[in-house]
Every structure is written in C-alpha cells, then in structure tokens.
C-alpha positions as CSV (number, residue, x, y, z in Angstrom):
1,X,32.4,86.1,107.7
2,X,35.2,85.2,110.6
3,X,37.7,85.8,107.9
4,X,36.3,89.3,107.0
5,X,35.9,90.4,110.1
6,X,40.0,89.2,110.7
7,X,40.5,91.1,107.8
8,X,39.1,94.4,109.4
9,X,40.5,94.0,113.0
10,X,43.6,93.8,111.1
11,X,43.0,96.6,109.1
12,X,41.8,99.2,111.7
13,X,44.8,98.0,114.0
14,X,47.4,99.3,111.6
15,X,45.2,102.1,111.3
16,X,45.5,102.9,115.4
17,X,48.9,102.2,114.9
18,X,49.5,105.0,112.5
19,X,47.8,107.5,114.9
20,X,50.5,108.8,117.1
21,X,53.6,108.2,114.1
22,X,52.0,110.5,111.4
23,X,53.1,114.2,111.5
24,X,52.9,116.9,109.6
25,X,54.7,120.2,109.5
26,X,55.6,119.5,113.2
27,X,52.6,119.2,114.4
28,X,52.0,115.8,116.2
29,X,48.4,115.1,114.6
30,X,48.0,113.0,111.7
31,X,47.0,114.3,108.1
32,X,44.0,111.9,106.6
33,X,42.8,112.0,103.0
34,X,40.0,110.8,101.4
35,X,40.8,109.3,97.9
36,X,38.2,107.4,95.4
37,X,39.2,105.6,92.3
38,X,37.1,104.3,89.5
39,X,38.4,101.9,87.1
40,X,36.9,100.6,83.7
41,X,38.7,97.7,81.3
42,X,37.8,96.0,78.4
43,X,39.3,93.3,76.2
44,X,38.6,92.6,72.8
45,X,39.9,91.5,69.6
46,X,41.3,88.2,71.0
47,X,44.3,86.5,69.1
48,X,47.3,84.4,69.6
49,X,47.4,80.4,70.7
50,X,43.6,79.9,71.8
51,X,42.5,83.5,72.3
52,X,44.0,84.2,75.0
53,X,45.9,87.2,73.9
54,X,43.6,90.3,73.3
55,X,43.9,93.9,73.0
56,X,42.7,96.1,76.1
57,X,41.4,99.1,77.1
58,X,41.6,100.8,80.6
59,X,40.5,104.0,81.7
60,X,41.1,105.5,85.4
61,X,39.4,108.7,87.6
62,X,41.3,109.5,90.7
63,X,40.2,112.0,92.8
64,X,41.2,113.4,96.4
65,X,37.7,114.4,98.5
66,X,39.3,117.1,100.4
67,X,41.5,118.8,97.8
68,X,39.0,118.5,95.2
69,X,41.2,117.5,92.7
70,X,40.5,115.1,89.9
71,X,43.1,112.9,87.7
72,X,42.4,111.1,84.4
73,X,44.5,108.1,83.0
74,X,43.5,106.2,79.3
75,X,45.4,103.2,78.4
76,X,45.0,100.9,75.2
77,X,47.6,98.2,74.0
78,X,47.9,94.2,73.1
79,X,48.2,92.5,76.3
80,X,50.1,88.8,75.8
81,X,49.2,85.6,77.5
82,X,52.9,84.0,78.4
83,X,53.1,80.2,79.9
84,X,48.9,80.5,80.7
85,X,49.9,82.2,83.8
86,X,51.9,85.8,83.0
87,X,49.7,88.2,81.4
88,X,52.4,91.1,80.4
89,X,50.5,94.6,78.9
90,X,52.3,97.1,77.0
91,X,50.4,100.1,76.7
92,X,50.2,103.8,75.9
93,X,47.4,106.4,76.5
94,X,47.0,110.0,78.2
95,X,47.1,111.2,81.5
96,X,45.5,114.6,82.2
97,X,44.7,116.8,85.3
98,X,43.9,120.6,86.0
99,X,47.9,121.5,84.5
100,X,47.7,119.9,81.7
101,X,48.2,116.8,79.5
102,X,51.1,113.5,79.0
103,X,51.7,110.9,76.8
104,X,52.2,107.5,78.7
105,X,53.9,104.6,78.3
106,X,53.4,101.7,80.3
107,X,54.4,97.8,81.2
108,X,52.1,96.4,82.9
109,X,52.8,92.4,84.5
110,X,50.4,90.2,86.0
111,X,51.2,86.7,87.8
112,X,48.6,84.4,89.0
113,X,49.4,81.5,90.6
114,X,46.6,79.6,92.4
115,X,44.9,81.9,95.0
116,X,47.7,84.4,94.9
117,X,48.1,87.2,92.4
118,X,51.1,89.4,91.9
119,X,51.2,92.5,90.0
120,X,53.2,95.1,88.8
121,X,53.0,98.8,86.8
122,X,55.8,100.9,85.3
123,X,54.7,104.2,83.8
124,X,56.5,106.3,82.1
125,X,55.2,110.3,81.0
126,X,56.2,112.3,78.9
127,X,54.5,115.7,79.4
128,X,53.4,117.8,76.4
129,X,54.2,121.5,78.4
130,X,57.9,121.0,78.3
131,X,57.6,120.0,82.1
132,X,59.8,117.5,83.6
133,X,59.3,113.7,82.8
134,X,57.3,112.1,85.2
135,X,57.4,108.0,86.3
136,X,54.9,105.9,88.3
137,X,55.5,103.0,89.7
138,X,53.5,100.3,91.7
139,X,53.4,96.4,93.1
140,X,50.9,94.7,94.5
141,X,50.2,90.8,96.0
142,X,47.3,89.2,97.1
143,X,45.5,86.1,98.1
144,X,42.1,85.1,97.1
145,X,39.2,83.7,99.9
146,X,35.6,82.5,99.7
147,X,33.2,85.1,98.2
148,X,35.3,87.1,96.2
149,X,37.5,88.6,99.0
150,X,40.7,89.1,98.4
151,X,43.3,90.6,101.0
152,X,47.3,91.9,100.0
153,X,49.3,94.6,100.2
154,X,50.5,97.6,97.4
155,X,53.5,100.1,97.4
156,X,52.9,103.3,95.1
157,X,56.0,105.5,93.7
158,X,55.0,108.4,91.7
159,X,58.0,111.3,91.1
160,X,60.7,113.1,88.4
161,X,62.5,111.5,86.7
162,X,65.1,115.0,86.3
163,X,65.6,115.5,89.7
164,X,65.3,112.2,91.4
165,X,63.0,113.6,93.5
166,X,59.2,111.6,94.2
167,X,56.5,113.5,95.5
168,X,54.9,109.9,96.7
169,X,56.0,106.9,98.1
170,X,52.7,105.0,99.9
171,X,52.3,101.8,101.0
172,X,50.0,99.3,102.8
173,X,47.5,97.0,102.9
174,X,43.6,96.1,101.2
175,X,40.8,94.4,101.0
176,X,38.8,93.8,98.1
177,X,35.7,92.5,97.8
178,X,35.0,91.5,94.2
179,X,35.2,95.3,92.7
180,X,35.0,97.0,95.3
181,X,38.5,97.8,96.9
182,X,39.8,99.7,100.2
183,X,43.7,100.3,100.8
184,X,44.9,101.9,103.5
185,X,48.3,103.5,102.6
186,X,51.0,105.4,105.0
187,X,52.5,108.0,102.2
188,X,56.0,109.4,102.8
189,X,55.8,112.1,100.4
190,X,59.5,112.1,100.5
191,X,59.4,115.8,98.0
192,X,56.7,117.2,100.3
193,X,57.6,118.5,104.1
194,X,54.4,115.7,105.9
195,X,53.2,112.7,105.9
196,X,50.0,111.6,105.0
197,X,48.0,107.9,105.7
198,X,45.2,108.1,102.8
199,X,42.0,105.4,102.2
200,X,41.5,104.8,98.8
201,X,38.3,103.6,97.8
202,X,38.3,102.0,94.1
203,X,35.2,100.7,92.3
204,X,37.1,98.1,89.0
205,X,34.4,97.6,86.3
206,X,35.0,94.8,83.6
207,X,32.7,94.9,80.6
C-alpha cells in the first residue's frame, strides 16, 4: 500500500506541475482530455522450440470522452520467442475511424528482464482514400511490484509520413494495476497550434 500510495503522490505532483506550463491558443489555462482504451489479445496456435512461439491476435478501441470520437485498431501475426526473453511480433490488421479505413503494418518488440519490461511499437499505414501515409510510434518501460502493480513511463508519436509533420508527440508516466492502466501524458501536438496533458484509462484483456 506505501508503495501505491508513492506511486500516486508522484503521479498527481507531475500533474500540479503541468498546471501553469500548458497553454493553448494563448490562453494560459490548460486543455484536459479524457481518453479510454480497451484492449483484447489472444494467442494460439503455439509452435517453434517448446511452444513458445504462437500466433496472436490484438484488437484495440480508443476513444476521446470529450470529442466523442472513437478509433478501431485489429492486428493478427506470428509473434517469435528470441533467447526466452525478446518476444518480437510482426503484424498486419486495419485501422478505422469516422474518415475511413488503413492497412497496417506493424513490429512490435517486447523485452523482459526480471521485474523490468521494455517495449516498443512501429506502425506503419497505408490508407485506402489515397490520403497520405500515416506512422505511429511508441516506447514504453516499466518495473513490476507486489500485487500486480507496475509503474513506467511511455512516449507516443503518431504523424505523416509526406510531410514530416506529427499531429502527436505525448509522453509520461503510469500505473498499472494488473489490467487496469492510467497514463498521464503531456502531448505537444507539434502539427496542432496547443498543448494538451490527457489521462488515458486502458482496460488489457487476455483470453
């Protein structure tokens, strides 16, 4: 419980400390969002030296509460067990929202070590409207506790590939709590004229 409650002192702190830094439009007030984020994965079909290698599922709803938008990301590929410690996925699905539909390809690399976990996503998208290509990127490390807490930090990159331009760059720390996760992110928008700091609340599901 100490440790938790470090975690959220901690947590809350960086939030105070984003207070008076975040503007928007030239106001001095900060810009909050609301984001949720539900995640479901499922391996199957194990293979290579001892089953360890399998192929996998993923599917993803992100949503933003106060813009009321929803985004929908599929993934299903092998994903390769290397030296009992590297999991590397290579992937391709569909990602849709309210304009339309891409095709994705993605790398996917995941280190654990111990208590500490490091992970890292590269997607690339190739939309189906003739609209530019689009690439997401994102890292993440963490340290496992007692009781399924985890604490770490993530940077998010998400922008086009044509014109060099990304419409987010956010970054931060969590906490998880076994599949239940909160990140608190400062997001540059670099394309966009503000600055947002967003909570994203993500519920992971493995079956």
């Amino acid at each position: 419980m100490k440790k938790i409650a470090v975690i959220l002192i901690a947590i809350l702190s960086l939030v105070l400390g984003f207070w008076e830094n975040v503007s928007y439009a030239g106001q001095h007030d900060p810009i909050y969002e609301g984001q949720y984020l539900v995640s479901l994965n499922h391996s199957f079909w194990k293979f290579g030296d001892e089953g360890k290698s399998s192929m996998y599922a993923h599917a993803v709803i992100l949503g933003n509460v106060s813009e009321n938008y929803t985004l929908l990301f599929s993934y299903l590929g092998p994903r390769f067990r290397l030296f009992n410690k590297l999991d590397a996925y290579v992937l391709t699905g569909i990602y849709s929202d309210s304009v339309g539909a891409s095709m994705i390809s993605s790398l996917w690399l995941d280190y654990v070590f111990g208590k500490n976990d490091i992970f890292a996503e590269v997607d690339y998208y190739i939309t189906l409207q003739n609209q530019p290509h689009q690439l997401y990127a994102t890292m993440e490390a963490s340290r496992s506790f007692k009781d399924d807490v985890s604490i770490g930090g993530a940077i998010e990159a998400f922008g086009n590939l044509e014109n060099g331009r990304f419409g987010e760059l956010a970054y931060g720390p969590f906490v998880q709590f076994k599949f239940l996760r909160f990140w608190i992110a400062y997001d540059q928008t670099p394309a966009l004229p503000g600055k947002v700091v967003f909570l994203r609340t993500s519920l992971r599901f493995t079956f």
